[in-house]
LUMLOKOL-943942 format. One record per residue (C-alpha): residue number from 1; residue in one letter; x, y, z. Coordinates in pm, whole numbers, plus 50000, padded with zeros to 5 digits. Each point is the difference from the previous one (the first is absolute). Layout:
residues N
@pos->NUM code->a u->X v->Y w->Z $
...
end
This chain:
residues 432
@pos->1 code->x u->65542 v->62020 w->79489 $
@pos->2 code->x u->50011 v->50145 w->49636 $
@pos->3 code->x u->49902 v->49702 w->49779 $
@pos->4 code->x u->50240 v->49939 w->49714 $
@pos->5 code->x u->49716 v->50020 w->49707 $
@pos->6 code->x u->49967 v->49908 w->49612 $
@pos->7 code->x u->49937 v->50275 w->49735 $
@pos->8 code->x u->49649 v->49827 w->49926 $
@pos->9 code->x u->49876 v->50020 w->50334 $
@pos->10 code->x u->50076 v->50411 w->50069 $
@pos->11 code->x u->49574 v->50043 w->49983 $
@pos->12 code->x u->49989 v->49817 w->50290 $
@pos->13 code->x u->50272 v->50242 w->50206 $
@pos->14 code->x u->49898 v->50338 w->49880 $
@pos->15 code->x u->50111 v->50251 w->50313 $
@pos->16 code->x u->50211 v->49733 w->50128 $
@pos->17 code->x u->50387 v->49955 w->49992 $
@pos->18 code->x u->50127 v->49703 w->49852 $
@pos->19 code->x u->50308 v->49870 w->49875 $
@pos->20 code->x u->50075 v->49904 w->49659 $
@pos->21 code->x u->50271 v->49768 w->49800 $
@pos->22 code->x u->50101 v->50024 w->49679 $
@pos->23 code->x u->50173 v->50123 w->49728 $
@pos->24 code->x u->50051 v->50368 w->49811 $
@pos->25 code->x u->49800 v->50017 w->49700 $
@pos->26 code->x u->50081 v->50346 w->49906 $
@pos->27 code->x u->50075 v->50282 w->50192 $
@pos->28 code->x u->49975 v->50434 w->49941 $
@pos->29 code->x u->50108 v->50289 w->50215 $
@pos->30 code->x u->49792 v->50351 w->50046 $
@pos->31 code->x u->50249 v->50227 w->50285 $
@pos->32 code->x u->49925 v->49874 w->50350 $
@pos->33 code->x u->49762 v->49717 w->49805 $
@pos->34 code->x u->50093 v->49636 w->49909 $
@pos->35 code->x u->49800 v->49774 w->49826 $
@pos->36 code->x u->50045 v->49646 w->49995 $
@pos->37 code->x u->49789 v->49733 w->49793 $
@pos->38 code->x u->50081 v->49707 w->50226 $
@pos->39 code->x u->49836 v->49654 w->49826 $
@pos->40 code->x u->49954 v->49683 w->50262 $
@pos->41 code->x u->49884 v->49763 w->49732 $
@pos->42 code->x u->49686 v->50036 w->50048 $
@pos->43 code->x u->49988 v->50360 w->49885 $
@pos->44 code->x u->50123 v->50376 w->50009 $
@pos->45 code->x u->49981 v->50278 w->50277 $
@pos->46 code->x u->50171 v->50356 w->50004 $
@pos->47 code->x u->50150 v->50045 w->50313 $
@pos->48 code->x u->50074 v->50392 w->50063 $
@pos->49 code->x u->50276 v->50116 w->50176 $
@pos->50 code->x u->49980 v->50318 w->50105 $
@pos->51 code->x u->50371 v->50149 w->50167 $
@pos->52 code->x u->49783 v->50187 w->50275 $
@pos->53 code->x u->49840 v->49641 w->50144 $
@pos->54 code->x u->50329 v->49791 w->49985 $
@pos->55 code->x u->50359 v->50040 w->50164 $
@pos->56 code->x u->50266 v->50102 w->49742 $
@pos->57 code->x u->50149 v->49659 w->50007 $
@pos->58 code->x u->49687 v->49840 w->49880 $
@pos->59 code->x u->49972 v->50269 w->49741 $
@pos->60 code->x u->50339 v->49881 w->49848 $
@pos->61 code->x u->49910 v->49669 w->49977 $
@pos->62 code->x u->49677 v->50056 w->49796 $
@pos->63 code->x u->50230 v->50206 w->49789 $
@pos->64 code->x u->50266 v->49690 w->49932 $
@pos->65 code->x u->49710 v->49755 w->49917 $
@pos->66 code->x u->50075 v->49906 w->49622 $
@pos->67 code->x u->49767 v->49782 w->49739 $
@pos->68 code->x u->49887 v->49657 w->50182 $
@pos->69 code->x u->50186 v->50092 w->50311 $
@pos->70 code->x u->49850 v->49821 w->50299 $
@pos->71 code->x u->49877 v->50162 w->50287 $
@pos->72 code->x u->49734 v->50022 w->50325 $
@pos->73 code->x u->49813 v->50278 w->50048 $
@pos->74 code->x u->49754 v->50127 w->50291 $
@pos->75 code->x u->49769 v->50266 w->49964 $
@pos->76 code->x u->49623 v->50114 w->50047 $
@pos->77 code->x u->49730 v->49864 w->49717 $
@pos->78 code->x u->49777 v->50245 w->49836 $
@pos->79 code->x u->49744 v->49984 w->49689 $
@pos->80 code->x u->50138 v->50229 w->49705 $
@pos->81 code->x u->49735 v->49912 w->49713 $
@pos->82 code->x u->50304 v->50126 w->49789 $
@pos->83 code->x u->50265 v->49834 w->50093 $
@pos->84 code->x u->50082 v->49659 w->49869 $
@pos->85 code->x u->49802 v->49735 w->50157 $
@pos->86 code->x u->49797 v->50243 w->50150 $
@pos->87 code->x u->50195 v->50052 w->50338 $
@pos->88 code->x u->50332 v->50175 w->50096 $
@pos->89 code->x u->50226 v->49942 w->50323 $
@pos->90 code->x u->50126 v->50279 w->50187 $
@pos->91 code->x u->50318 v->49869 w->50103 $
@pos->92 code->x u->50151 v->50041 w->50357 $
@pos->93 code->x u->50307 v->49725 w->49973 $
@pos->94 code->x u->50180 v->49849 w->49693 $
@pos->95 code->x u->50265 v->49762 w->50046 $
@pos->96 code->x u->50176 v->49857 w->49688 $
@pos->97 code->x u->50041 v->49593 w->49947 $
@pos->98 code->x u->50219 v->49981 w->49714 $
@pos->99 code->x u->50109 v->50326 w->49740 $
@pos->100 code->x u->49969 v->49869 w->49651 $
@pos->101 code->x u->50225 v->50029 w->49721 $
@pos->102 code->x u->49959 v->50162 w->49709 $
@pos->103 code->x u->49670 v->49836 w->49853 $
@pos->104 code->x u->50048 v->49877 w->49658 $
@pos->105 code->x u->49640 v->50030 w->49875 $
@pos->106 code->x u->49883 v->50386 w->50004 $
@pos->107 code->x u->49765 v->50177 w->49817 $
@pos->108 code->x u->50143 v->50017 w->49674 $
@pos->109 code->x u->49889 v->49770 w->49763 $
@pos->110 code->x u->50154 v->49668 w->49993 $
@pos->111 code->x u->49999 v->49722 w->49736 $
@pos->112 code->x u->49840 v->49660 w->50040 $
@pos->113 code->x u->50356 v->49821 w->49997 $
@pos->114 code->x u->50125 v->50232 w->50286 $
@pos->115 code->x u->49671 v->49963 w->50234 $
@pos->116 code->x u->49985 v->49614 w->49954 $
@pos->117 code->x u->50401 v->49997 w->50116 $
@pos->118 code->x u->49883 v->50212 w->50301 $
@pos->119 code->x u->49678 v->49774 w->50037 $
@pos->120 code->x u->50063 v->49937 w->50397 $
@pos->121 code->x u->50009 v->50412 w->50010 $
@pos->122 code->x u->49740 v->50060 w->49722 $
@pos->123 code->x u->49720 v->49806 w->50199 $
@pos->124 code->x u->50011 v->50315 w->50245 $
@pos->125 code->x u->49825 v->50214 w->49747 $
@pos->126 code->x u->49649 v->50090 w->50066 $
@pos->127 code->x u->49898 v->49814 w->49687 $
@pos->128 code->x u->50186 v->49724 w->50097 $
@pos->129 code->x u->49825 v->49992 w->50329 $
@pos->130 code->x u->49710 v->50035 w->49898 $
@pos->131 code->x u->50017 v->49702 w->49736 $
@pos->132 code->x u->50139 v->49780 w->50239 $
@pos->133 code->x u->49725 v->50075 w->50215 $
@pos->134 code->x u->49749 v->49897 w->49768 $
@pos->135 code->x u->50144 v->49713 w->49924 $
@pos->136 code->x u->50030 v->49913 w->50364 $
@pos->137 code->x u->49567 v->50068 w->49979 $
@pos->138 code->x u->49987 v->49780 w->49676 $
@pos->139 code->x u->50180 v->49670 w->50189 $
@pos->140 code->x u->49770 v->50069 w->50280 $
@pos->141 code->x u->49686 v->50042 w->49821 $
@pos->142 code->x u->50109 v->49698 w->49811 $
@pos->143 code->x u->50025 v->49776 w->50324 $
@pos->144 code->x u->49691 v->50171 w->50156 $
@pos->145 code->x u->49768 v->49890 w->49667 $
@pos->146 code->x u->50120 v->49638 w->50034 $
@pos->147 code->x u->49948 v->49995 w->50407 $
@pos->148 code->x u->49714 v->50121 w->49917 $
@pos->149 code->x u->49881 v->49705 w->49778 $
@pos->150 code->x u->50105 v->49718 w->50204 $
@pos->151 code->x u->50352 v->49947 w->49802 $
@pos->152 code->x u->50280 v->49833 w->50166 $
@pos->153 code->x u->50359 v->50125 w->49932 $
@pos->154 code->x u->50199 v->49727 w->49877 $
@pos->155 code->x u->50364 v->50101 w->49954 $
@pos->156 code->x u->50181 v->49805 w->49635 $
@pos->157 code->x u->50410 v->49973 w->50004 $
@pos->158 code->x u->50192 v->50207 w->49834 $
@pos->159 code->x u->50259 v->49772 w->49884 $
@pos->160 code->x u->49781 v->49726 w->49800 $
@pos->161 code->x u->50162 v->49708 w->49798 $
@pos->162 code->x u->49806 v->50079 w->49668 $
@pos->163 code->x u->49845 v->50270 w->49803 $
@pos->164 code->x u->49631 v->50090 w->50032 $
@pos->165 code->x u->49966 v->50180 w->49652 $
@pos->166 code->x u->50287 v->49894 w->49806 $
@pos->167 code->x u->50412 v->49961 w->50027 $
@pos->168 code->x u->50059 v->50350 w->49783 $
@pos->169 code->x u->49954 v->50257 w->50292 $
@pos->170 code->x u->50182 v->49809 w->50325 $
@pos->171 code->x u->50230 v->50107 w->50226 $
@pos->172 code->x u->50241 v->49688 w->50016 $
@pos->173 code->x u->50225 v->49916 w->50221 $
@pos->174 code->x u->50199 v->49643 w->50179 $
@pos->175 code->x u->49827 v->49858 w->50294 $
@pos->176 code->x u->50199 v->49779 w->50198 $
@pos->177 code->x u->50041 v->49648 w->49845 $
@pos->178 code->x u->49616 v->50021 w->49882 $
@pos->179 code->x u->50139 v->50193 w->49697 $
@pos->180 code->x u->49830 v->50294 w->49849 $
@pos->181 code->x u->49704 v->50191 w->50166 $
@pos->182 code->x u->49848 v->50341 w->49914 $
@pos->183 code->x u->49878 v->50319 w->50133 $
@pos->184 code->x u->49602 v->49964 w->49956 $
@pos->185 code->x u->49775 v->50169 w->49770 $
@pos->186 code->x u->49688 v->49959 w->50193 $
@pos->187 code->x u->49878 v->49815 w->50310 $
@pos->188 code->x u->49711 v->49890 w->49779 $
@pos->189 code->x u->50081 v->49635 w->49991 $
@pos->190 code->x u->50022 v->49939 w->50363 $
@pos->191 code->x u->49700 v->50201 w->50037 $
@pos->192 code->x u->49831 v->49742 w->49851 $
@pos->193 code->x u->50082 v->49763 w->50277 $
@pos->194 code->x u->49910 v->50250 w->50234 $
@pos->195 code->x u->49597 v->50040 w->49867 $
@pos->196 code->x u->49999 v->49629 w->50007 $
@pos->197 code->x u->50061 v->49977 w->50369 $
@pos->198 code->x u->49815 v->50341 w->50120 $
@pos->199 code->x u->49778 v->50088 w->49739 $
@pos->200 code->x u->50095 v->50371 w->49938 $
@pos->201 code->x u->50361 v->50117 w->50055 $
@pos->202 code->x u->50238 v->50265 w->49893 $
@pos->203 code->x u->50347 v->50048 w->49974 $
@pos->204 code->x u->50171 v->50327 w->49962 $
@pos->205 code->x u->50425 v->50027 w->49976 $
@pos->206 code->x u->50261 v->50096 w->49773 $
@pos->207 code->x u->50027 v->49811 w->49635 $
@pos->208 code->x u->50270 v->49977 w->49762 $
@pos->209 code->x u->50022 v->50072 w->49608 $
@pos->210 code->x u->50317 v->49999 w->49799 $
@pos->211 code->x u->49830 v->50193 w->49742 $
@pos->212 code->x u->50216 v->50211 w->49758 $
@pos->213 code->x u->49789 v->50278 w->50014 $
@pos->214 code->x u->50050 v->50387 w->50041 $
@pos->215 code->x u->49642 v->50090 w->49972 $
@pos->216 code->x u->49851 v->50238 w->50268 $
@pos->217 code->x u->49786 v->49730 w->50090 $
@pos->218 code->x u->50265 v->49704 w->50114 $
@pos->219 code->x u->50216 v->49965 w->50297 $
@pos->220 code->x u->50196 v->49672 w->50037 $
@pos->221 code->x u->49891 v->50005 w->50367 $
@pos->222 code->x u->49619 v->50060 w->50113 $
@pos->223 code->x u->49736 v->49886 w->50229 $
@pos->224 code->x u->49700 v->49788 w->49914 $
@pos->225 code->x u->49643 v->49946 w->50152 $
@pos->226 code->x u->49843 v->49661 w->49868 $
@pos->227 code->x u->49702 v->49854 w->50152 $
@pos->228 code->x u->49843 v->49668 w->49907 $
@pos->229 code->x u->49712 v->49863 w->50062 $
@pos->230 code->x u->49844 v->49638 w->49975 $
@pos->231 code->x u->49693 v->49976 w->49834 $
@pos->232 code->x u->50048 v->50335 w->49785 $
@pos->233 code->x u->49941 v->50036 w->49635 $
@pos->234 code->x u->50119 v->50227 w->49767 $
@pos->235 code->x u->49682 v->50222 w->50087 $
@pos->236 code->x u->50044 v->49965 w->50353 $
@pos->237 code->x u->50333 v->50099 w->49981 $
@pos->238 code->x u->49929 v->50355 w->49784 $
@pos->239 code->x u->49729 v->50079 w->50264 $
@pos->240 code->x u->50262 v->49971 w->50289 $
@pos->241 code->x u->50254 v->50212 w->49815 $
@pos->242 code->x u->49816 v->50290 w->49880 $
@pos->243 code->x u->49866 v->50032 w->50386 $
@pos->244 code->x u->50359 v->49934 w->50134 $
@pos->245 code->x u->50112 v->50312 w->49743 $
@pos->246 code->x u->49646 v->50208 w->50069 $
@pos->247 code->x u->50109 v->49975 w->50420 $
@pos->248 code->x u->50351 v->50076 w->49946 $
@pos->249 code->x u->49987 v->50335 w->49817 $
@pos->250 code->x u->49689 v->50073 w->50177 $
@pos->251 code->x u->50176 v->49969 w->50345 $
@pos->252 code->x u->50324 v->50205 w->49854 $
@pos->253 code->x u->49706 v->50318 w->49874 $
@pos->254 code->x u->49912 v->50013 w->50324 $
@pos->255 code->x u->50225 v->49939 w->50236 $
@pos->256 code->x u->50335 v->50118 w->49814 $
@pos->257 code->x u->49875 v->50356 w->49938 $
@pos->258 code->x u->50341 v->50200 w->50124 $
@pos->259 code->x u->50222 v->49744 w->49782 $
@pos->260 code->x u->49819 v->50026 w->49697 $
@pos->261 code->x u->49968 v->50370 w->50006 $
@pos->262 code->x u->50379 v->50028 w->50073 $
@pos->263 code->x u->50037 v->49842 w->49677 $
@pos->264 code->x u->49809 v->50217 w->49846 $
@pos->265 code->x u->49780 v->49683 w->49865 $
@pos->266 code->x u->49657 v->50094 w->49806 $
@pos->267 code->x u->49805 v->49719 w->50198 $
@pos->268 code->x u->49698 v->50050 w->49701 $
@pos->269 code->x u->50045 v->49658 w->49821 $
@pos->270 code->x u->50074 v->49821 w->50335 $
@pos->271 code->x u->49675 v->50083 w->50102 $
@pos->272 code->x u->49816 v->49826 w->49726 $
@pos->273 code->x u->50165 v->49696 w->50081 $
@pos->274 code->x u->49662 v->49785 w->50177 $
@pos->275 code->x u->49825 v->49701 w->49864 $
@pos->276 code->x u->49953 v->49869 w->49728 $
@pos->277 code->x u->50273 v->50019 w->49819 $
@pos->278 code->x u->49977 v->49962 w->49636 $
@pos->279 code->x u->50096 v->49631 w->49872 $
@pos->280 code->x u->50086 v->49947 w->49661 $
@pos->281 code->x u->50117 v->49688 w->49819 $
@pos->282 code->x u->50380 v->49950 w->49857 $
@pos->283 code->x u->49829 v->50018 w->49655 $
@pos->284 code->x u->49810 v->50313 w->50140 $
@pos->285 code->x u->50330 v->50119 w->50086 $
@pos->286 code->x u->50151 v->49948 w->49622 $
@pos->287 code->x u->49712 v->50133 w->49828 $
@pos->288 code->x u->50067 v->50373 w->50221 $
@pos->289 code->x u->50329 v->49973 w->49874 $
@pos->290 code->x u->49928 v->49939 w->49656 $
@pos->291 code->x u->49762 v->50315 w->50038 $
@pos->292 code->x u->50225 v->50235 w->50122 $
@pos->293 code->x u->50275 v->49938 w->49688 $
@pos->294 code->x u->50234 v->49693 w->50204 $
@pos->295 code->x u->50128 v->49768 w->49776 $
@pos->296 code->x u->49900 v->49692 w->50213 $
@pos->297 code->x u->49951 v->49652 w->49922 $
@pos->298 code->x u->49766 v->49733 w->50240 $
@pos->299 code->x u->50258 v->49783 w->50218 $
@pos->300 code->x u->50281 v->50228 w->50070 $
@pos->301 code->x u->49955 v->50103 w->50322 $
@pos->302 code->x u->49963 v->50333 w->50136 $
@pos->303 code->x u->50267 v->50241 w->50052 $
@pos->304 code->x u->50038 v->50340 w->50201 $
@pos->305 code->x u->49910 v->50242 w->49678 $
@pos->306 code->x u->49679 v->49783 w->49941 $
@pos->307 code->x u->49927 v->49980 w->50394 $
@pos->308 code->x u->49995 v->50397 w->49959 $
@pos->309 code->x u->49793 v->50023 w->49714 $
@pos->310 code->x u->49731 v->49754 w->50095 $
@pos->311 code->x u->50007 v->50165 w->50409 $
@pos->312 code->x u->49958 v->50338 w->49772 $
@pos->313 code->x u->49644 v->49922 w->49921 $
@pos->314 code->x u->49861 v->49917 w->50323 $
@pos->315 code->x u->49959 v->50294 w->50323 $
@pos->316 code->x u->50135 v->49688 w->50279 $
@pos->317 code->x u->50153 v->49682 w->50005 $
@pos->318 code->x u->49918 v->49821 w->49706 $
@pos->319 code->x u->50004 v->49518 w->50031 $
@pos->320 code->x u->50106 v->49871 w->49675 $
@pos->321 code->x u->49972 v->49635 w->50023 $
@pos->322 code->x u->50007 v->49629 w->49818 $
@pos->323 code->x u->50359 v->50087 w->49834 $
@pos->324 code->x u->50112 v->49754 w->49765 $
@pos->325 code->x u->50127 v->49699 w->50173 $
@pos->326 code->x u->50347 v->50000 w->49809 $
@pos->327 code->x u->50065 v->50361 w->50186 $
@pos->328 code->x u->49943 v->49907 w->50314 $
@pos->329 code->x u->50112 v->49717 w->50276 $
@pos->330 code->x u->50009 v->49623 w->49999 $
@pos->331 code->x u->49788 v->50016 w->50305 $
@pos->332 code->x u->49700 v->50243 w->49882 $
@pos->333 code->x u->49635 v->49769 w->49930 $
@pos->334 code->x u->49945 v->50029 w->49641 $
@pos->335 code->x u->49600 v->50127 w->49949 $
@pos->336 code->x u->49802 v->49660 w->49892 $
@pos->337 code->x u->49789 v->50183 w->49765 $
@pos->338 code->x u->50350 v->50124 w->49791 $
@pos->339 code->x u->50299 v->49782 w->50112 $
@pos->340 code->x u->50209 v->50276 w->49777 $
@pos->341 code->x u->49963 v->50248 w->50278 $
@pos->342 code->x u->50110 v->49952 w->50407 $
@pos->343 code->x u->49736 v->50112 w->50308 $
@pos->344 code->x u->50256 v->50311 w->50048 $
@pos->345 code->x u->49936 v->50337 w->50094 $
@pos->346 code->x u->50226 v->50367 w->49990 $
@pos->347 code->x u->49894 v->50269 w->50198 $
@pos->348 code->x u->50154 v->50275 w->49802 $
@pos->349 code->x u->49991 v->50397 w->50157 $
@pos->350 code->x u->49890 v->50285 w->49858 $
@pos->351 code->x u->50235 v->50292 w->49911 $
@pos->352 code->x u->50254 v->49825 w->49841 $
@pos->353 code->x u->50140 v->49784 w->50297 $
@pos->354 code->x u->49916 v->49648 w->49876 $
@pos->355 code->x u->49967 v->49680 w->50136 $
@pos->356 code->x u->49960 v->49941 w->50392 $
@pos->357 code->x u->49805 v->49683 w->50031 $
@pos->358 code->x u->50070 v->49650 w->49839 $
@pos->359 code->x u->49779 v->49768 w->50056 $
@pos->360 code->x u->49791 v->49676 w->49902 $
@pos->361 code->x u->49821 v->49660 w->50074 $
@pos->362 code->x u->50291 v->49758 w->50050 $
@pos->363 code->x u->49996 v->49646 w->49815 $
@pos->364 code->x u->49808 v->49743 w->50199 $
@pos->365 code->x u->50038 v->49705 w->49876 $
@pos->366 code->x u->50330 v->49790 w->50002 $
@pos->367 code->x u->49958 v->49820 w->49653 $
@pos->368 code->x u->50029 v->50382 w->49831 $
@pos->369 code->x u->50237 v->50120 w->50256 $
@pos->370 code->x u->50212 v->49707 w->49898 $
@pos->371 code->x u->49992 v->50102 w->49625 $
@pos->372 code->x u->50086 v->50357 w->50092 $
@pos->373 code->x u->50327 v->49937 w->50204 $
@pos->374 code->x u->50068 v->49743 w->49683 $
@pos->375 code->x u->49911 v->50298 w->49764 $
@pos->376 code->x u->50236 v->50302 w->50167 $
@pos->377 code->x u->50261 v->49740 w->50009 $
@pos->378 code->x u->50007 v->50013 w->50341 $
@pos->379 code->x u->50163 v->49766 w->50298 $
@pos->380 code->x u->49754 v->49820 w->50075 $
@pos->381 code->x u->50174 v->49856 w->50328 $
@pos->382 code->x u->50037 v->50360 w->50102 $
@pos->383 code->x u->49595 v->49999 w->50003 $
@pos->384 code->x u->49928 v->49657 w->50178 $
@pos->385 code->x u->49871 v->50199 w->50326 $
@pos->386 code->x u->49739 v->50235 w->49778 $
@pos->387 code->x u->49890 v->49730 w->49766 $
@pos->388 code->x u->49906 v->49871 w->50372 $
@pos->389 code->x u->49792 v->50286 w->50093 $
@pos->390 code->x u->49776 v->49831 w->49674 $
@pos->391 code->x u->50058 v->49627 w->50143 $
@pos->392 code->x u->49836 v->50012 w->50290 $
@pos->393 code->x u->49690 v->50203 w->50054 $
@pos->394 code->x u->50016 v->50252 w->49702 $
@pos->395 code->x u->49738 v->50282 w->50007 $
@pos->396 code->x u->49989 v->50304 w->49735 $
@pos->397 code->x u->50145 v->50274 w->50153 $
@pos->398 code->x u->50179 v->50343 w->49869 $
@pos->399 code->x u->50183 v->50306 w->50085 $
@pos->400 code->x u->50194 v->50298 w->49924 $
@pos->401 code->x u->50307 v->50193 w->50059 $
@pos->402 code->x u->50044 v->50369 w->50018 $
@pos->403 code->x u->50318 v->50229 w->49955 $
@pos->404 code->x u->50006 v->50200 w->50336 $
@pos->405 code->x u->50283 v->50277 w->49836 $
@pos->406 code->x u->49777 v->50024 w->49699 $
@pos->407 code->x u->49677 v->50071 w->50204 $
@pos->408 code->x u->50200 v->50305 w->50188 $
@pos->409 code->x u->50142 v->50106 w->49717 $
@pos->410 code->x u->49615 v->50016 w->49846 $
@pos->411 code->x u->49857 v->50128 w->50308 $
@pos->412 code->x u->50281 v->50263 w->50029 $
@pos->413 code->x u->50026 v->50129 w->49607 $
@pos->414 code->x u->50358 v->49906 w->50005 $
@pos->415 code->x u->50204 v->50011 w->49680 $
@pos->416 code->x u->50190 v->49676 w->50077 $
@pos->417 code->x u->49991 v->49716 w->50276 $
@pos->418 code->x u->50367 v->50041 w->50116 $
@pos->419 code->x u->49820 v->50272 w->50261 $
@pos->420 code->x u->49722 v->49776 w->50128 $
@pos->421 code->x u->50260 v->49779 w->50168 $
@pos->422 code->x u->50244 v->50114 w->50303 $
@pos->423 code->x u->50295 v->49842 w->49800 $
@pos->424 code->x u->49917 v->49925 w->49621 $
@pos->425 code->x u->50209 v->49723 w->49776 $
@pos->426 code->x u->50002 v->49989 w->49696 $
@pos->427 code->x u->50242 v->49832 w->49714 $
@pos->428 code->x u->50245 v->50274 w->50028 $
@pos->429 code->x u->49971 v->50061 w->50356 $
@pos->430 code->x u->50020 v->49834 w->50324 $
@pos->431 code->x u->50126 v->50270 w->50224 $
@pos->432 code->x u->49973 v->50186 w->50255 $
end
């Protein structure tokens, strides 16, 4: 029986007739010749078909195959170093599944606008392939480091009655006869409740932010990574994220070669990225910017430009931390030694891609949690069930959260995050 085989697995078959499913990637015609890129998904073959090996009606039908048409295809594997992939198919039987109409997407060029309307054809591309693939490592190596470490997964909702960093950026919306609820920002609260009960957990989903931005760097729709931990401090809690970064893009170098390389990505500066990282104070931070010419003053808080020009300096990942306190959440430990600044942290990228881990040592102690809610002129009802976490058995503990579409949009050298997601949104876009 001829095995029906994937693309990925031809080394394995070489001299051996298979069968193969898939779709026509692009096709060209020599006389008696036909060659047909046929992709499975899990890569690209040429399967030759030569008019002296097949009957006249199988002939034909290579010839009608269009763009993306589907079809099966049997034929003898051998190893053609030039050929793409590395192996070619003799074919001995085609039979079509479905002829394709006219594709939209060819290759002319095509502007961003059209592309992102055509986004459920557009992921077909072998850049969008390969992207999607590496993002597909990046989750996995994500899970795999927190396995690895004795985390627990500890899954947050996504509809949540309050805000976690503020009412400005929410997705609202009526719930029932409770009244309003919101899309969440981050599954950091419940986290919380999570480290408290199993020491070390993670949760990784989708989060919300209603942000009226059309940077390259914001979708309104994106998935998060947050650990927490019980008994972390702000130190513990850089350590783990510069070793959680360190494994990812380590794991990507090597194991992602084909991807990368289709993207024609110049994997130099990801290679530098291993421990340490640098770590530099927020007032660190302002004096670089106050170096290089940036009219900056102490306080305001950090924005993309001056993410870029600090991440200039440094040949990895660079931890700015202790930001002041006004910039940054009700629920971030202000340092005892300054009160003026929080225990945060900011992993910012090199190569001009910004921030992809928030972090800090969360607020212990209910009296100054209390004050906080009170000071962001927040509900405190709403927080009843946290200011419990502090009630009965409080430990210090921390965490982080880190932007999965802006991690493989670093890792890939993409221009904007809209392709490091199968189906961006953004403020002016919620389609396909």
């Amino acid at each position: 029986m001829r095995p029906t085989v994937y693309i990925k697995d031809l080394s394995q078959h070489v001299g051996k007739e298979v069968i193969l499913k898939g779709w026509l990637y692009n096709k060209r015609s020599s006389g008696k010749l036909k060659f047909l890129i046929l992709r499975d998904g899990t890569g690209y073959v040429q399967c030759v078909v030569f008019k002296g090996n097949v009957s006249e009606e199988i002939f034909e039908s290579a010839e009608k195959l269009t763009q993306e048409s589907s079809f099966e295809v049997k034929g003898k594997v051998r190893e053609e170093k030039r050929a793409v992939g590395g192996f070619e198919l003799d074919v001995i039987d085609l039979k079509i599944i479905s002829i394709a109409h006219e594709y939209p997407i060819t290759p002319k060029e095509h502007g961003i606008e059209f592309l992102i309307d055509n986004r459920h054809l557009w992921v077909r591309s072998k850049k969008q392939v390969a992207i999607l693939k590496i993002r597909h490592r990046i989750i996995k190596a994500i899970r795999d480091f927190f396995d690895q470490r004795g985390f627990v997964l500890f899954d947050p909702p996504i509809i949540t009655p309050n805000a976690c960093e503020g009412t400005s950026t929410l997705f609202e919306m009526d719930y029932f006869d409770l009244g309003k609820a919101y899309l969440t920002q981050s599954g950091q609260l419940y986290a919380e409740s999570g480290a408290m009960a199993l020491g070390k957990v993670y949760t990784f989903g989708p989060t919300f932010r209603a942000e009226k931005s059309k940077t390259r760097r914001h979708l309104t729709e994106f998935w998060m990574v947050e650990p927490e931990m019980a008994f972390y401090n702000l130190d513990d809690d850089m350590d783990l994220a510069e070793e959680f970064i360190e494994y990812i893009i380590q794991t990507v170098l090597k194991e992602m070669k084909e991807e990368l390389k289709e993207l024609e990505r110049d994997t130099t500066n990801l290679e530098k990225v291993v421990r340490p990282f640098p770590r530099i104070s927020y007032s660190e931070a302002v004096e670089i910017l106050k170096r290089k010419g940036v009219d900056f003053q102490w306080g305001n808080d950090l924005g993309g430009t001056d993410e870029t020009f600090i991440g200039e300096e440094f040949d990895r990942p660079v931890m700015i931390h202790r930001y002041p306190a006004e910039v940054k959440a009700f629920y971030m430990k202000r340092d005892p030694e300054n009160p003026k600044v929080a225990l945060a942290v900011d992993v910012i990228a090199p190569e001009g891609y910004g921030e992809i881990i928030g972090g800090s040592q969360r607020e212990d102690d209910l009296d100054a949690l209390l004050f906080r809610i009170k000071e962001h002129n927040l509900p405190q009802s709403f927080f009843e069930w946290y200011l419990d976490l502090r009630r009965y058995g409080s430990v210090p503990h921390a965490g982080f959260g880190l932007g999965l579409e802006r991690t493989v949009s670093w890792i890939c050298g993409l221009d904007h995050l809209r392709e490091a997601i199968p189906f961006p949104r953004m403020i002016y876009r919620n389609t396909p």
